[in-house]
N, C-alpha and C positions, 0 to 999 in steps of 0.2 A: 431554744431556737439559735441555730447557729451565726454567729456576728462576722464569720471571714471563710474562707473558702483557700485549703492548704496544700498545695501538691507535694510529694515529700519524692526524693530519687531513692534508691536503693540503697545508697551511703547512709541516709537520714532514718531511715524506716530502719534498717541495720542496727545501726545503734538505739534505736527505741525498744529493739527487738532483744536487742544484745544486754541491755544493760538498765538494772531496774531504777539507776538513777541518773541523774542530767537534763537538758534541754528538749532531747529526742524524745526521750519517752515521756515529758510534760506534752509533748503536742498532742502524742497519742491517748492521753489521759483529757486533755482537752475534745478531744475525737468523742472519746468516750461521753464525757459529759455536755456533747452537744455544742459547745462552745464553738469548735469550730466545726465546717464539715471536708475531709482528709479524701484526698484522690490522691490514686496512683496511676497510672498506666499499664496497660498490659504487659510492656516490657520487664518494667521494675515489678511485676509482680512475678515472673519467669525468673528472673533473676535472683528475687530475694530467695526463692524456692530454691532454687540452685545452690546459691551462697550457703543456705539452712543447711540441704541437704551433704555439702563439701566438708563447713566447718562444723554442723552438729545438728545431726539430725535427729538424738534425740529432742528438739527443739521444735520440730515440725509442728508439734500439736500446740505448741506455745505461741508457734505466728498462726495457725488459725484461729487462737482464741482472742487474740489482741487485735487483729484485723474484725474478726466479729463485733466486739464489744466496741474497738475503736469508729467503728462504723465506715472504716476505708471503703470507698466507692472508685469503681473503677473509670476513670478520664474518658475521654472519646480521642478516637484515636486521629492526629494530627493529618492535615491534610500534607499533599506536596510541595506548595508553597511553604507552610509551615516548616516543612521538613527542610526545605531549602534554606528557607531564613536562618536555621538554627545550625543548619550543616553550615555558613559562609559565618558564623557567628562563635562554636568553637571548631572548627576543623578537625572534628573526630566524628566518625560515625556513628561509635556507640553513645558517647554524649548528646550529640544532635537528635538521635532518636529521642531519648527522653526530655531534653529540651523543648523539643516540638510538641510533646504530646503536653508536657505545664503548659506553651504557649495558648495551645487545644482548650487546654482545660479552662482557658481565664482566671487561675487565680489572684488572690491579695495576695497572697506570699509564694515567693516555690523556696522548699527549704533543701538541702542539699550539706553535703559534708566535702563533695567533691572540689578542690581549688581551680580547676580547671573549669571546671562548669560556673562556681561560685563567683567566677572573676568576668564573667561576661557580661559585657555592656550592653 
């Protein structure tokens, strides 16, 4: 049974993706084992696919099977208010977008790699 509820940005899921060791890929191993349960947004899952397919798309088959296992669930997607609060909160659109949709989601944590997103108040 899952103890926290984890939104992770593209940044964060990236390096979980990327890289079979560190912090990133413990959450998604946490994912896995139920411990916690992992959302993303439909954004960051457009993106991560993009990223995949730019810098290595022999990898493709590798974020579908960690997203499987990981149990990533997709967020609901943020209202307008939401979407305002976070757009006056960092002042970038594409940040904002995914800002709002963590905001969305209610988690314990939003984990992120981004400074710019990681620095908001």
């Amino acid at each position: 049974m899952a103890i926290a509820r984890v939104t992770l940005d593209t940044s964060a899921l990236f390096a979980g993706i990327w890289s079979p060791e560190g912090g990133a890929r413990r959450i998604l191993e946490l994912g896995e084992a139920d411990i916690v349960t992992l959302l993303i947004s439909s954004q960051v899952l457009q993106e991560i696919e993009s990223v995949i397919r730019r810098k290595a798309p022999s990898a493709l088959g590798l974020l579908a099977i960690i997203l499987d296992r990981s149990g990533v669930t997709q967020a609901p997607d943020p209202s307008r208010e939401e979407l305002h609060r976070a757009q006056s909160m960092t002042g970038h659109a594409g940040d904002a977008q995914v800002l709002a949709a963590a905001i969305a989601a209610q988690p314990d944590f939003f984990v992120t790699l981004d400074p710019r997103v990681g620095a908001v108040k």
